[in-house]
FIVOKE-675037 format. One line per field, with one value per residue (C-alpha): residue number from 1; residue in one letter; z, x, y. Coordinates in steps of 0.25 Angstrom, whole numbers, plus 5000, padded with zeros to 4 digits. Last residue first. Layout:
! FIVOKE-675037
i: [NUM | ...]
aa: [A | ...]
w: [Z | ...]
u: [X | ...]
v: [Y | ...]
This chain:
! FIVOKE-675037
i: [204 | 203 | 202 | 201 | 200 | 199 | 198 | 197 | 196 | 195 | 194 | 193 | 192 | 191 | 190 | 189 | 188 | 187 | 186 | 185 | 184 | 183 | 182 | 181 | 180 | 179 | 178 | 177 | 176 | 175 | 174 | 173 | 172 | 171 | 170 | 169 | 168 | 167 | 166 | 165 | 164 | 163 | 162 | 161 | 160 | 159 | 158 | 157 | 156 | 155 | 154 | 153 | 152 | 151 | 150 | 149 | 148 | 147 | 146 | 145 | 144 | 143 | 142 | 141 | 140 | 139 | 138 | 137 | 136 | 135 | 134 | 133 | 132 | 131 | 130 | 129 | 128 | 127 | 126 | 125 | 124 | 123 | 122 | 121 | 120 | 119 | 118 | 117 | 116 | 115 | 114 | 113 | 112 | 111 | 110 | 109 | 108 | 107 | 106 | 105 | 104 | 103 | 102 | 101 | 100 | 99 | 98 | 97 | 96 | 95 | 94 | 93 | 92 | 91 | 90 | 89 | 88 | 87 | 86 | 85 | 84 | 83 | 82 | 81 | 80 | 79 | 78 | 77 | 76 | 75 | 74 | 73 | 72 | 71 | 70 | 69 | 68 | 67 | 66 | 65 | 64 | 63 | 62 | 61 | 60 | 59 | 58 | 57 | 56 | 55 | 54 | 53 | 52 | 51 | 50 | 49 | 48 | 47 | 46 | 45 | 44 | 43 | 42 | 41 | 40 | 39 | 38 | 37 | 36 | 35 | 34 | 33 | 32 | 31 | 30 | 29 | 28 | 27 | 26 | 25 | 24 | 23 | 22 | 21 | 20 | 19 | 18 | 17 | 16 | 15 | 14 | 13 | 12 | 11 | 10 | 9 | 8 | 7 | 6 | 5 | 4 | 3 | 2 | 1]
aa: [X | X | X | X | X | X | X | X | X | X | X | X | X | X | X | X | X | X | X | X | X | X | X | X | X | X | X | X | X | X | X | X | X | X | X | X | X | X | X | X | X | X | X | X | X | X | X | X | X | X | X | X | X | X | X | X | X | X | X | X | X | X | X | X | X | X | X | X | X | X | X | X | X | X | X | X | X | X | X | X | X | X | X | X | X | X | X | X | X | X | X | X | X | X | X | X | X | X | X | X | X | X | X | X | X | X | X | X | X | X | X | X | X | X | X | X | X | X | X | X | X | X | X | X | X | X | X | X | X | X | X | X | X | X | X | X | X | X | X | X | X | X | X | X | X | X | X | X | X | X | X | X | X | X | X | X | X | X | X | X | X | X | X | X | X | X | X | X | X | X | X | X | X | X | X | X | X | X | X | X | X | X | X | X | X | X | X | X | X | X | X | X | X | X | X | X | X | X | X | X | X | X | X | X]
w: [5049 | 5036 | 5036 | 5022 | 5020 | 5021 | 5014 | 5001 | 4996 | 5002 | 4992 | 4980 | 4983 | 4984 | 4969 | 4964 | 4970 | 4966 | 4951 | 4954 | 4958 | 4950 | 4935 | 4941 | 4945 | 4932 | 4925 | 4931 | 4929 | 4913 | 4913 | 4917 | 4911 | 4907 | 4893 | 4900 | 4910 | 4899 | 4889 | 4902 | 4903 | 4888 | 4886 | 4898 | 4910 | 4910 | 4910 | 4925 | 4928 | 4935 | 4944 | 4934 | 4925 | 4937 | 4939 | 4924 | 4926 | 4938 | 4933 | 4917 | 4927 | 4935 | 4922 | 4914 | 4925 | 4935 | 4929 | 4940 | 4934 | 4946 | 4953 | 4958 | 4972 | 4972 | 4961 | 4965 | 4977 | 4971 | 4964 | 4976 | 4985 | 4972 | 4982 | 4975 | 4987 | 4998 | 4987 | 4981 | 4996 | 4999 | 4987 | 4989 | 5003 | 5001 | 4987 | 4996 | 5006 | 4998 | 4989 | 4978 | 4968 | 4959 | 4968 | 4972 | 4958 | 4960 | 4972 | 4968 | 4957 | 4963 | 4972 | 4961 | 4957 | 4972 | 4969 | 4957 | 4946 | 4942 | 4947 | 4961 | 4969 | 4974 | 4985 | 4979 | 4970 | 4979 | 4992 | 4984 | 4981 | 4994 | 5003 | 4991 | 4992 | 5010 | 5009 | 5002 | 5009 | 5023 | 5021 | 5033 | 5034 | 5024 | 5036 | 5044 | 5028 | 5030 | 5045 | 5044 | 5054 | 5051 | 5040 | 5047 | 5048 | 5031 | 5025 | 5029 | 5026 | 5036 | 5046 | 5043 | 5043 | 5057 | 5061 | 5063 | 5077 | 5083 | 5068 | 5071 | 5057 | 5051 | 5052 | 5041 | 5035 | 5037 | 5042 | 5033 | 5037 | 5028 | 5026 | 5020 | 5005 | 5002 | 4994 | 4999 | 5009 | 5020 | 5028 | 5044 | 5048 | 5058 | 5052 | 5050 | 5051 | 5050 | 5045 | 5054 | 5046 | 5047 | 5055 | 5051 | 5058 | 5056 | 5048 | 5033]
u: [4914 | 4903 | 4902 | 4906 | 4899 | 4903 | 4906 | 4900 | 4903 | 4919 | 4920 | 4912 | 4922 | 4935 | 4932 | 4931 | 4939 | 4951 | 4945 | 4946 | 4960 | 4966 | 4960 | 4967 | 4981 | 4982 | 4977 | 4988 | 4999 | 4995 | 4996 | 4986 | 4988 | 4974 | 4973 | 4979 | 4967 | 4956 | 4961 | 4962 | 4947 | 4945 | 4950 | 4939 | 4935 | 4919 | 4922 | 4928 | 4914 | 4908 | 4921 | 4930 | 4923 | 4923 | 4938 | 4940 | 4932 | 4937 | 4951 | 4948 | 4940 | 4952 | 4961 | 4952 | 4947 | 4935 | 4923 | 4912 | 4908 | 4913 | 4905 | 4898 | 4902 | 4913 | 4920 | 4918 | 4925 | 4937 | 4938 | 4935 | 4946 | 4956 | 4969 | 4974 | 4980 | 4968 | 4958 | 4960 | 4961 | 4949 | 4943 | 4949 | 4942 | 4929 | 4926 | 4930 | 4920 | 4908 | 4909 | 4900 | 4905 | 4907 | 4914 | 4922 | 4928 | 4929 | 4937 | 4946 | 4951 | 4952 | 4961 | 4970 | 4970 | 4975 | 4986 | 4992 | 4990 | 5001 | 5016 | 5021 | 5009 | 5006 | 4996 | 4983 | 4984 | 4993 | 4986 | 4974 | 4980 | 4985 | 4973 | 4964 | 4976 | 4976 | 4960 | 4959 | 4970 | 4962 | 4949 | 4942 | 4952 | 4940 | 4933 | 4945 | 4947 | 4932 | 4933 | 4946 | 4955 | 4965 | 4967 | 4977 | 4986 | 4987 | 4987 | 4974 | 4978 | 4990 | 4980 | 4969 | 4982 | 4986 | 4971 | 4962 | 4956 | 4959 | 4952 | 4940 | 4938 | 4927 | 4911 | 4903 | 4894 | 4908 | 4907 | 4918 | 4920 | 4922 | 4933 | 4928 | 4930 | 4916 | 4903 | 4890 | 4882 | 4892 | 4883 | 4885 | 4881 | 4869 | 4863 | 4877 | 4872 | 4886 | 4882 | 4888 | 4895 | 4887 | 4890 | 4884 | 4874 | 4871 | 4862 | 4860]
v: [5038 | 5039 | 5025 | 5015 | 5002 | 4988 | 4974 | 4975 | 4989 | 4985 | 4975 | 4983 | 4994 | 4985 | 4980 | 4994 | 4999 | 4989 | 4992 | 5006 | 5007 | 4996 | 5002 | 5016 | 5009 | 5001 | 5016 | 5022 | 5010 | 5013 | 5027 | 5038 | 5050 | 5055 | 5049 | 5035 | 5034 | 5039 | 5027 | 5017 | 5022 | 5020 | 5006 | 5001 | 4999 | 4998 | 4981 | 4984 | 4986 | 4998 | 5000 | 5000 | 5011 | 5019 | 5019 | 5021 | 5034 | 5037 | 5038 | 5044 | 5055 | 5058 | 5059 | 5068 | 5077 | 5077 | 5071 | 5066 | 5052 | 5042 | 5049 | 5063 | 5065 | 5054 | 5059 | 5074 | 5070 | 5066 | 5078 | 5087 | 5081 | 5081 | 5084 | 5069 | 5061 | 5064 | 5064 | 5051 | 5046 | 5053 | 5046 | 5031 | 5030 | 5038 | 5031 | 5017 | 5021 | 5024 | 5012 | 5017 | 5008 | 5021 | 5029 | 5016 | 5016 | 5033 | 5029 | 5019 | 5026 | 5040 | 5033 | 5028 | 5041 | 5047 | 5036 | 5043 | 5034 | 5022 | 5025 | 5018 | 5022 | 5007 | 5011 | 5012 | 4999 | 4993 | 4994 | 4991 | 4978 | 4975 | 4978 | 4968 | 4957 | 4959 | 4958 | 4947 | 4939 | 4944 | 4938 | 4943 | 4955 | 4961 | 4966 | 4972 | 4980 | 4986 | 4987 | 4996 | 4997 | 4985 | 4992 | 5000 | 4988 | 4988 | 4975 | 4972 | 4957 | 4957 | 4961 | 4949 | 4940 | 4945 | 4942 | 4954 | 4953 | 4965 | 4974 | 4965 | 4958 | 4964 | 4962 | 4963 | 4974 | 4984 | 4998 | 5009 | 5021 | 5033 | 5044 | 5056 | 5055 | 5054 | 5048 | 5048 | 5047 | 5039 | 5030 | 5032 | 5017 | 5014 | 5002 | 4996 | 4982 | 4973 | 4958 | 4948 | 4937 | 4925 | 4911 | 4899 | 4890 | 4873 | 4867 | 4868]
């Protein structure tokens, strides 16, 4: 076949600052190919992110190429974090997300949705212990029935079964709690093997 075809550049990183582990310090976040260039993001591009301050963010500038996609995954996970009108607590929510990226190991996600998990829940060692040890460090009835669904989820939602909603409700969880848990960690879930395959985190 004749003719040539233009490529997307692929990012080398050679000289990256790797995080070595888990943490709730805030990380960076250096994309394998290349963003939109925060000055030259079309209105459409901007109405996508939602959020102006997005706009800053190489991971969110990068998926600004298809903006639809990005402005219905921004939405929904507005809404899934956001939307505090009954359901879990929103630091639970966190804890959700982050013990489902705890066991994709998506570095960067765990960091996010933990410090947030922290910030709003005073359980700064807690939350640690989960990223230290895993998905499988026991902490109380209630946080563990959480993770646990969480990381049933994320291996395959065919592990989610009867007896996670079972261990939900025997720890207080109603029915809207156990939507916002199942849509915490399945959102996670997916977003983490999207980010996994875009980029890598830096310690910043």
């Amino acid at each position: 076949m004749s003719g040539t075809h233009d490529r997307t550049p692929i990012l080398d990183h050679s000289e990256l600052r790797r995080p070595e582990a888990f943490t709730q310090r805030g990380l960076g976040w250096a994309p394998w190919a290349p963003p939109v260039p925060e000055d030259e993001l079309t209105d459409a591009q901007r109405h996508a992110l939602v959020e102006a301050s997005r706009s800053s963010s190489p991971y969110f500038r990068l998926l600004a190429r298809d903006p639809e996609a990005l402005r219905a995954r921004t939405l929904t996970d507005l809404d899934i974090f956001g939307n505090e009108a009954g359901g879990l607590p929103r630091w639970e929510r966190e804890l959700s997300a982050a013990a489902a990226s705890r066991v994709n190991g998506c570095v960067f996600c765990a960091s996010v949705h933990a410090r947030a998990a922290s910030r709003l829940s005073d359980r700064t060692d807690d939350v640690q212990r989960l990223l230290d040890e895993g998905v499988g460090a026991r902490v109380d009835d209630r946080w563990d029935a959480i993770v646990d669904a969480s990381a049933a989820l994320t291996a395959t939602p065919a592990a989610f079964g009867p007896e996670h909603v079972e261990r939900l409700r025997a720890a207080g969880i109603d029915d809207a709690g156990i939507v916002d848990q199942v849509a915490g960690a399945a959102f996670f879930n997916w977003a983490n093997r999207l980010m996994l395959s875009l980029g890598e985190p830096e310690v910043v």
